[in-house]
C-alpha positions as CSV (number, residue, x, y, z in Angstrom):
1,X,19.0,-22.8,20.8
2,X,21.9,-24.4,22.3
3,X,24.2,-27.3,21.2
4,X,25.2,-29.0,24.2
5,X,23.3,-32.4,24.7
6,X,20.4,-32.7,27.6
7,X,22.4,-34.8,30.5
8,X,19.5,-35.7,31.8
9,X,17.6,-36.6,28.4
10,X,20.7,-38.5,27.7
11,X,20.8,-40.3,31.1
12,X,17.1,-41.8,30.0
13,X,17.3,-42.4,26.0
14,X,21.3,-42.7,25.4
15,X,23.0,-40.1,23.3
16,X,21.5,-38.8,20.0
17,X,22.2,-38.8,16.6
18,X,21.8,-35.2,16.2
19,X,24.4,-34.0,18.5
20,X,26.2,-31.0,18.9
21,X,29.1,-31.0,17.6
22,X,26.6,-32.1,14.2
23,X,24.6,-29.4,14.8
24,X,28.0,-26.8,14.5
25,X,29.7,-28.1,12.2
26,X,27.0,-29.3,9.5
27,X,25.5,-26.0,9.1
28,X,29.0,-24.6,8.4
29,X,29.5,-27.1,5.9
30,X,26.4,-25.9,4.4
31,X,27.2,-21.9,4.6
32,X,30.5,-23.0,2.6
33,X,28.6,-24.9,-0.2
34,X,26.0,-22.5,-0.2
35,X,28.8,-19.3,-0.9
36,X,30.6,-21.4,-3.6
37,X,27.6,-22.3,-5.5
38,X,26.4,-18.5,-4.6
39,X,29.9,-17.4,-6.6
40,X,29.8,-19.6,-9.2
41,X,26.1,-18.8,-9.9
42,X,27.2,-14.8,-10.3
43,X,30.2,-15.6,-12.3
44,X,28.5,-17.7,-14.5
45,X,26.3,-14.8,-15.2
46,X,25.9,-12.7,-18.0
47,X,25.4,-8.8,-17.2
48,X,22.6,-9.2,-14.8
49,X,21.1,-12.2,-16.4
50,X,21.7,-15.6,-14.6
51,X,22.6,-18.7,-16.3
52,X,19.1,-19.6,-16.8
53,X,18.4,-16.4,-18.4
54,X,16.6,-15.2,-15.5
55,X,17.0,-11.3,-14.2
56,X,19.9,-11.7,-11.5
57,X,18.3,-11.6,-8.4
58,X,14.9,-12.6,-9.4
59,X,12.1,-11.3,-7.6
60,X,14.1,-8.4,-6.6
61,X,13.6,-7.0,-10.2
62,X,9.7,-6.9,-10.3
63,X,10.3,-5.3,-6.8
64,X,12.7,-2.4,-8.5
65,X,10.7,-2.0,-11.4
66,X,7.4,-1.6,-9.2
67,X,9.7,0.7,-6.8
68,X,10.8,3.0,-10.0
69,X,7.1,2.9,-11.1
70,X,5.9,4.4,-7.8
71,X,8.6,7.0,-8.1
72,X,7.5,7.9,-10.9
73,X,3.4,8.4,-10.3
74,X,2.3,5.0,-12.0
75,X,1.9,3.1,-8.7
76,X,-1.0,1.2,-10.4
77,X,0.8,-0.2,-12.9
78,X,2.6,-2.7,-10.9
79,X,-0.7,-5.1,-11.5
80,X,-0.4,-4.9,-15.4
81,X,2.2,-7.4,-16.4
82,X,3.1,-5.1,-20.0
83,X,4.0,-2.0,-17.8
84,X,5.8,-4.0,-15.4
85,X,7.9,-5.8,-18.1
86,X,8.8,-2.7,-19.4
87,X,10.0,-1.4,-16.3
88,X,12.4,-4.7,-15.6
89,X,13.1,-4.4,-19.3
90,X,14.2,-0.7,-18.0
91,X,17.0,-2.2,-15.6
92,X,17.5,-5.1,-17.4
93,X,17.6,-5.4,-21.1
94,X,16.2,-8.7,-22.8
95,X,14.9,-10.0,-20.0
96,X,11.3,-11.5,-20.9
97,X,10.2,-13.3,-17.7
98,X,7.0,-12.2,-16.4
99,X,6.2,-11.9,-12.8
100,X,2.8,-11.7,-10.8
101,X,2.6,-8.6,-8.0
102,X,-0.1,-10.9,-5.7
103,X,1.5,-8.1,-2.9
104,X,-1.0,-5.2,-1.7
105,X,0.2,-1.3,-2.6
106,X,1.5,-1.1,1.2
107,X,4.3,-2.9,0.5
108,X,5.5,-0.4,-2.4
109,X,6.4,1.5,1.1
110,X,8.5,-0.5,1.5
111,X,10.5,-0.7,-1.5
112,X,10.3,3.1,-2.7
113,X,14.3,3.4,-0.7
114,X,15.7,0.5,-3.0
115,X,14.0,2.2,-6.1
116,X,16.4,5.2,-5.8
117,X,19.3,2.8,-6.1
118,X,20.4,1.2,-9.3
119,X,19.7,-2.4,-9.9
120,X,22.6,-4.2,-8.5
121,X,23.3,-1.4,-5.5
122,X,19.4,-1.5,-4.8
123,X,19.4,-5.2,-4.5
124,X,22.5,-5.6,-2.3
125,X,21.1,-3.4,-0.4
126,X,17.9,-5.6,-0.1
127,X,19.2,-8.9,0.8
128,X,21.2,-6.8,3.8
129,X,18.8,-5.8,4.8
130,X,16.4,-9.0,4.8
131,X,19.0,-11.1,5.6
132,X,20.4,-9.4,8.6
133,X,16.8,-8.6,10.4
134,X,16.4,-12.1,9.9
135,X,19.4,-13.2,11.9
136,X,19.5,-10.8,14.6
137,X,15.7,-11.6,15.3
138,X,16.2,-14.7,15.8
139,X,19.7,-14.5,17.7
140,X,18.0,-13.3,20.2
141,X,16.5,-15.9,21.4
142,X,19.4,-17.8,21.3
143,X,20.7,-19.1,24.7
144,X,24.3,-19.7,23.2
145,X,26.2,-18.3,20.2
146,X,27.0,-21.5,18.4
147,X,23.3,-21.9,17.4
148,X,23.9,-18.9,15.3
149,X,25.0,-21.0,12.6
150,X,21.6,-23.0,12.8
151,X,20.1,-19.5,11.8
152,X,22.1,-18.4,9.5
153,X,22.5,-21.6,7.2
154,X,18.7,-22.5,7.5
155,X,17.9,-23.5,3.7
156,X,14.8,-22.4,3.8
157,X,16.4,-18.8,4.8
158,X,18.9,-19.4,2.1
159,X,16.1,-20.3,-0.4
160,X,14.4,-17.1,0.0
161,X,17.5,-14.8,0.0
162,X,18.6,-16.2,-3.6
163,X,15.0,-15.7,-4.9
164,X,15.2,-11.9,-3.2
165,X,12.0,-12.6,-1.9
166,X,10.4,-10.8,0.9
167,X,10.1,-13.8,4.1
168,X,13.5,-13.1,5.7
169,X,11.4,-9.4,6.3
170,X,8.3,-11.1,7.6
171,X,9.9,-13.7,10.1
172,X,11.9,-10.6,11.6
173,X,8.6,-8.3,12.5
174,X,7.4,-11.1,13.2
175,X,9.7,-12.6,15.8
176,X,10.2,-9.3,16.8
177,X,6.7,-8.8,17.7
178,X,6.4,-11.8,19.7
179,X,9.6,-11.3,21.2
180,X,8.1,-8.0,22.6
181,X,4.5,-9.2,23.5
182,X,4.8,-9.6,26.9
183,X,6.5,-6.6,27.5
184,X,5.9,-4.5,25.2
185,X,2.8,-5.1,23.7
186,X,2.4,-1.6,21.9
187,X,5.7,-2.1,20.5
188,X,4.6,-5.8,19.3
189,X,1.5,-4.4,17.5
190,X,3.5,-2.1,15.5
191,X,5.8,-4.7,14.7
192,X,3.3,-7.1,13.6
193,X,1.3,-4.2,11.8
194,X,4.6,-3.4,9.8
195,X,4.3,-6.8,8.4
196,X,1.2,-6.1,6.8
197,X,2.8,-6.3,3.6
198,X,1.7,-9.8,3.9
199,X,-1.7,-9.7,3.9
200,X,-1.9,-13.9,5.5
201,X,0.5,-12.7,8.9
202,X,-1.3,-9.4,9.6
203,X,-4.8,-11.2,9.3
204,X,-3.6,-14.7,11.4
205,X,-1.6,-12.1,13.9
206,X,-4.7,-10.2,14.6
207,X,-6.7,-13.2,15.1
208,X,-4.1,-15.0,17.3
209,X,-4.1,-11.4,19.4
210,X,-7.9,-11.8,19.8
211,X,-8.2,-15.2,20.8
212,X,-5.4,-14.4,23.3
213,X,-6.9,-11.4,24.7
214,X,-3.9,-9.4,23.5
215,X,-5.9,-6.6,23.2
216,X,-3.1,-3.7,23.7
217,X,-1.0,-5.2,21.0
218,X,-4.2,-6.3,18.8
219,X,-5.1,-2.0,19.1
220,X,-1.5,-1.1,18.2
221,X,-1.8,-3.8,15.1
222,X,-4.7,-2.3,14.1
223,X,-3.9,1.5,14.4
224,X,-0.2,0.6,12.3
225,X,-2.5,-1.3,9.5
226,X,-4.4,1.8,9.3
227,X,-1.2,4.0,9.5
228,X,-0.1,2.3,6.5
229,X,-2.9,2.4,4.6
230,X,-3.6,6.3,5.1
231,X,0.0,6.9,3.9
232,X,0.0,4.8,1.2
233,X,-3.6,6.2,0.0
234,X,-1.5,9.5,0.7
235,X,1.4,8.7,-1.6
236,X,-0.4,6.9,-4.2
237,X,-4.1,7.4,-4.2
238,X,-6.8,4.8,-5.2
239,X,-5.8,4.1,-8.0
240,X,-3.3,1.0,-7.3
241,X,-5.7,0.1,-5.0
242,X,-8.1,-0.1,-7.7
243,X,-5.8,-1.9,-9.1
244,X,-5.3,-4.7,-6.7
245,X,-8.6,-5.6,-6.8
246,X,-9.2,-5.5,-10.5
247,X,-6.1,-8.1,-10.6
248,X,-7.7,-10.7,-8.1
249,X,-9.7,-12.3,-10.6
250,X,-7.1,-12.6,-13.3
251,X,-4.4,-13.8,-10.1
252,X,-7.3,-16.7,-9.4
253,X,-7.3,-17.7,-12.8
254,X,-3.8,-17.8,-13.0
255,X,-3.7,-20.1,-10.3
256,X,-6.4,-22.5,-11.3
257,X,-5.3,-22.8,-15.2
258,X,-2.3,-23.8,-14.0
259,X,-0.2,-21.4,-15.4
260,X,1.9,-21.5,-12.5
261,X,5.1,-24.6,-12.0
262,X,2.8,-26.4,-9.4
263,X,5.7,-27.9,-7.8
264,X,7.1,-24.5,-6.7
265,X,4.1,-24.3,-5.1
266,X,4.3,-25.8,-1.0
267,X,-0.1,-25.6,-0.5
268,X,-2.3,-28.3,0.0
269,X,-3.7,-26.7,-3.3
270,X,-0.4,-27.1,-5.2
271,X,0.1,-30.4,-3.4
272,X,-3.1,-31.7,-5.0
273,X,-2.7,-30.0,-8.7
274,X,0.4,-31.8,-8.7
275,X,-1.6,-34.7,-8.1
276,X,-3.4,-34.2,-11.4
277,X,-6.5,-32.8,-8.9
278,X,-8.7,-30.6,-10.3
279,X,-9.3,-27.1,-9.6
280,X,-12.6,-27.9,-7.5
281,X,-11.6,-30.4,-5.5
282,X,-8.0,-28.7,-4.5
283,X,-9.8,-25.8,-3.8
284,X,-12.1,-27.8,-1.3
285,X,-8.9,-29.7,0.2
286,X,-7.1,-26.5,0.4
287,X,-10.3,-25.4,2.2
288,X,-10.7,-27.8,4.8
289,X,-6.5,-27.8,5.7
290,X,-7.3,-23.4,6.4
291,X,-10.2,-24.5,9.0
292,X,-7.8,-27.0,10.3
293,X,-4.8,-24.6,10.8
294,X,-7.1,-21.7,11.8
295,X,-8.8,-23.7,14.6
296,X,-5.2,-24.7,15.9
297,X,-4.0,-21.4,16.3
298,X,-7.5,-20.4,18.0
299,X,-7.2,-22.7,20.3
300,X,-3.4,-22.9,20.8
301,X,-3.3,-19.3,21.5
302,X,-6.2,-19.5,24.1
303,X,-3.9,-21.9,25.9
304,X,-1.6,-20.8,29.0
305,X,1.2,-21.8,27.2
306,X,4.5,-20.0,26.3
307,X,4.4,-17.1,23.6
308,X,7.0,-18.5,21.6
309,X,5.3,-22.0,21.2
310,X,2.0,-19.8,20.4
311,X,4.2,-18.0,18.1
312,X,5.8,-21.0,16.4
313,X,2.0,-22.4,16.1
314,X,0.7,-19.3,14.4
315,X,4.5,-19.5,11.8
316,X,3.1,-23.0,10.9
317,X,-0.4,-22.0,10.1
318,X,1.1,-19.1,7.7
319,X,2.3,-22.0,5.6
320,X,-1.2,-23.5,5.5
321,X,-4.2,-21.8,5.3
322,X,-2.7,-19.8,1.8
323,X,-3.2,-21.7,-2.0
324,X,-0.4,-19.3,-3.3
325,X,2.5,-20.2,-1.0
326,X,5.9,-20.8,-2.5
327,X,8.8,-23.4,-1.6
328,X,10.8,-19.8,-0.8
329,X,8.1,-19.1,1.6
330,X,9.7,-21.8,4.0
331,X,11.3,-19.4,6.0
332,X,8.7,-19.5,7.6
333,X,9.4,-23.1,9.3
334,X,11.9,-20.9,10.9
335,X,10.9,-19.4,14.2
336,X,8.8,-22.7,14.6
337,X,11.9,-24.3,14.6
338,X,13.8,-22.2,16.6
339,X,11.1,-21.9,19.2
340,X,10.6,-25.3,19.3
341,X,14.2,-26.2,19.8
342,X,14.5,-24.1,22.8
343,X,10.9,-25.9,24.4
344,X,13.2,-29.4,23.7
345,X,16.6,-28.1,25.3
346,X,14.5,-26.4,28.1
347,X,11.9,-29.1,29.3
348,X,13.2,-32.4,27.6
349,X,12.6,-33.7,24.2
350,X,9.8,-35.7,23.6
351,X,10.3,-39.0,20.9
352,X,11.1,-38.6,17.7
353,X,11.1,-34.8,18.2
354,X,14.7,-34.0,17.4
355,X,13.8,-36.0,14.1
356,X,11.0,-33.9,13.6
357,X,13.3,-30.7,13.7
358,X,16.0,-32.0,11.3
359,X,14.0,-32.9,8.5
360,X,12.0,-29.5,8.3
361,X,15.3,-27.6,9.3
362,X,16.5,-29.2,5.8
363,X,13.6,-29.7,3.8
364,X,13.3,-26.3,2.2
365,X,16.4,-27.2,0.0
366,X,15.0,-30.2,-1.9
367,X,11.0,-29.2,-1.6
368,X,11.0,-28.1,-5.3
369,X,13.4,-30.2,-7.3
370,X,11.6,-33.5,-5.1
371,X,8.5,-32.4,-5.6
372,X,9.6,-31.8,-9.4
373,X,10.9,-35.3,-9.9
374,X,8.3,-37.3,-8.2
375,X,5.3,-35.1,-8.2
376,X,5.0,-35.0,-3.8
377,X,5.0,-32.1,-2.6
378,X,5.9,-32.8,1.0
379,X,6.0,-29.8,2.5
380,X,2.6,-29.9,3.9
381,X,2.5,-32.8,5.6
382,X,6.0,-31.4,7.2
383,X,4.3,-28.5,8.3
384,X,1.3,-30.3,9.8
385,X,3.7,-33.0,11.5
386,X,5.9,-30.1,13.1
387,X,2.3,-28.2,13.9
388,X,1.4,-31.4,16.0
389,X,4.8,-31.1,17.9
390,X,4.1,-28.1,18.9
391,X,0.5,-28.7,19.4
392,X,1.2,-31.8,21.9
393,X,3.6,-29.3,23.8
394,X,1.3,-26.5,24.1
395,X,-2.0,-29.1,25.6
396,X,0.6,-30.2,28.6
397,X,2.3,-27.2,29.2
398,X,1.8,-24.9,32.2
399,X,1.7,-21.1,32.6
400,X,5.4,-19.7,32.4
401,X,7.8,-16.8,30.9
402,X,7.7,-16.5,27.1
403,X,10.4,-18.1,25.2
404,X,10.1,-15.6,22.3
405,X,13.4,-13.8,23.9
């Protein structure tokens, strides 16, 4: 991504808002605000209870409590809210809030490391280690160092990190994988394959491999998934498995009862429940906007186009196709953004592009209180609109070297 203006896209349109000593210098701003607000949110704490009561670090303590379950030989009780209280209750007493596991037993891999930690050890050592394969995966790319600070103060990255939440790990294996594609397909499968945690990337990734006759990578994806289900059936048995399914039913219920803040949600299905929609006809809207996003990313990644616009499409369509995606799951915007950047710097921006870029670049930090206080949920139609970018790019562009780094 790099900061110095397009001479020759300059030359044609005149200079641009959104120039680069903006793009430096705003993001810095925003890394400052974010670390004061970051302190003042610890120190206003109380043990590790936020101000709001919460468990400090949020998601991260279902994702202990499940970790110290597993160590303990009741992997299966991650899905029953009581025994998963408990265990929070465990690490953190009087907390009450009660959280959904809507993750499959693979991902208790995962976490099993930051189980053998105490609480606030274990969850340092989480956001390091999301946080940090986020940025160095997409640094890579980079074609200057002063973009860095793009990365690094994306909201939607800084979203997820203060809900401990687990997309600053699934944009890294995923840019990761698509940075290695061309190369290194086998090495991209088991990249992608690691991210099976998320059940929406593994199953769009191994689609997008297919329709792009990846098929050395789509093998590796494959064989990794399988990997990681044999270990996991070694480590745990059936029983959380047995588990997971039992709990879909109840997790569907949750979600159309509304038991959920529909505003945290960013789906076409939350978009329209915040609507006052019913369950039926949100479902059937949420429907249509998956067949939508899955035919783009079909046909985008049969294209001869550049792996990292393919890549950015298939980021976009993550965001859409699920009913239970939350405003932290905009991390995801990111290696669209990214990729999308470097098609603009590279070839020439096309207009209103560069407007395009800012808005879901900063988006992910008001997508819940707006939607909140007006009852639009944007994010969506954001998604779509930066989709289309990418989808006009990828119908006029010719065969070339990836972009994905």
């Amino acid at each position: 991504m790099s900061l110095r203006q397009d001479a020759e896209t300059d030359k044609q349109t005149g200079c641009h808002w959104l120039t680069a000593e903006r793009l430096r210098v705003y993001p810095q701003i925003l890394l400052v605000v974010f670390g004061l607000a970051t302190l003042g949110y610890v120190l206003a704490s109380e043990g590790l209870q936020d101000p709001l009561g919460k468990p400090l670090g949020t998601y991260f303590s279902p994702f202990h409590a499940g970790a110290r379950l597993a160590l303990d030989g009741e992997a299966a009780a991650i899905y029953d809210p009581e025994h998963l209280l408990a265990a929070q209750q465990a690490a953190i007493p009087g907390t009450d809030d009660v959280f959904l596991w809507p993750l499959p037993p693979v991902f208790l891999l995962l976490l099993l490391p930051f189980g053998l930690l105490p609480y606030v050890p274990g969850l340092i050592a989480w956001l390091t280690f999301g946080f940090a394969g986020y940025a160095l995966s997409l640094s890579r790319a980079l074609t200057d160092r002063a973009g860095i600070w793009a990365v690094l103060a994306f909201p939607g990255a800084i979203v997820c990190a203060l809900n401990s939440q687990t997309g600053l790990l699934a944009v890294a294996l995923l840019v990761g994988a698509l940075g290695q594609l061309e190369r290194r397909p086998l090495s991209a499968g088991l990249l992608l394959g690691l991210a099976g945690f998320r059940p929406e990337i593994a199953v769009l990734g191994c689609l997008a491999l297919a329709a792009g006759a990846q098929w050395r990578a789509l093998a590796a994806t494959l064989a990794t998934l399988a990997g990681l289900l044999l270990i996991c059936f070694a480590a745990f048995g059936a029983a959380p498995w047995l588990a997971y399914r039992d709990s879909a039913p109840w997790l569907a219920e949750v979600l159309a009862e509304g038991w959920l803040p529909w505003f945290k949600l960013v789906s076409v299905y939350g978009s329209a429940r915040l609507l006052s929609l019913g369950a039926a006809p949100a479902v059937a809207l949420q429907a249509v906007a998956a067949v939508l996003a899955l035919a783009a990313l079909v046909w985008a990644w049969r294209r001869p186009a550049a792996v990292a616009l393919k890549g950015a499409v298939l980021a976009c369509v993550a965001l859409l196709v699920s009913p239970l995606t939350f405003y932290y799951d905009l991390v995801l915007l990111a290696p669209a953004l990214l990729w999308l950047a470097l098609e603009g710097r590279r070839h020439g921006w096309r207009p209103r592009e560069r407007e395009v870029l800012a808005a879901a670049w900063a988006f992910p930090l008001i997508a819940s209180p707006l939607a909140q206080a007006t009852a639009l949920q944007l994010a969506p139609l954001i998604t779509a609109v930066l989709l289309l970018s990418l989808l006009r790019r990828i119908g006029h562009q010719r065969p070339e070297m990836p972009g994905a780094g």
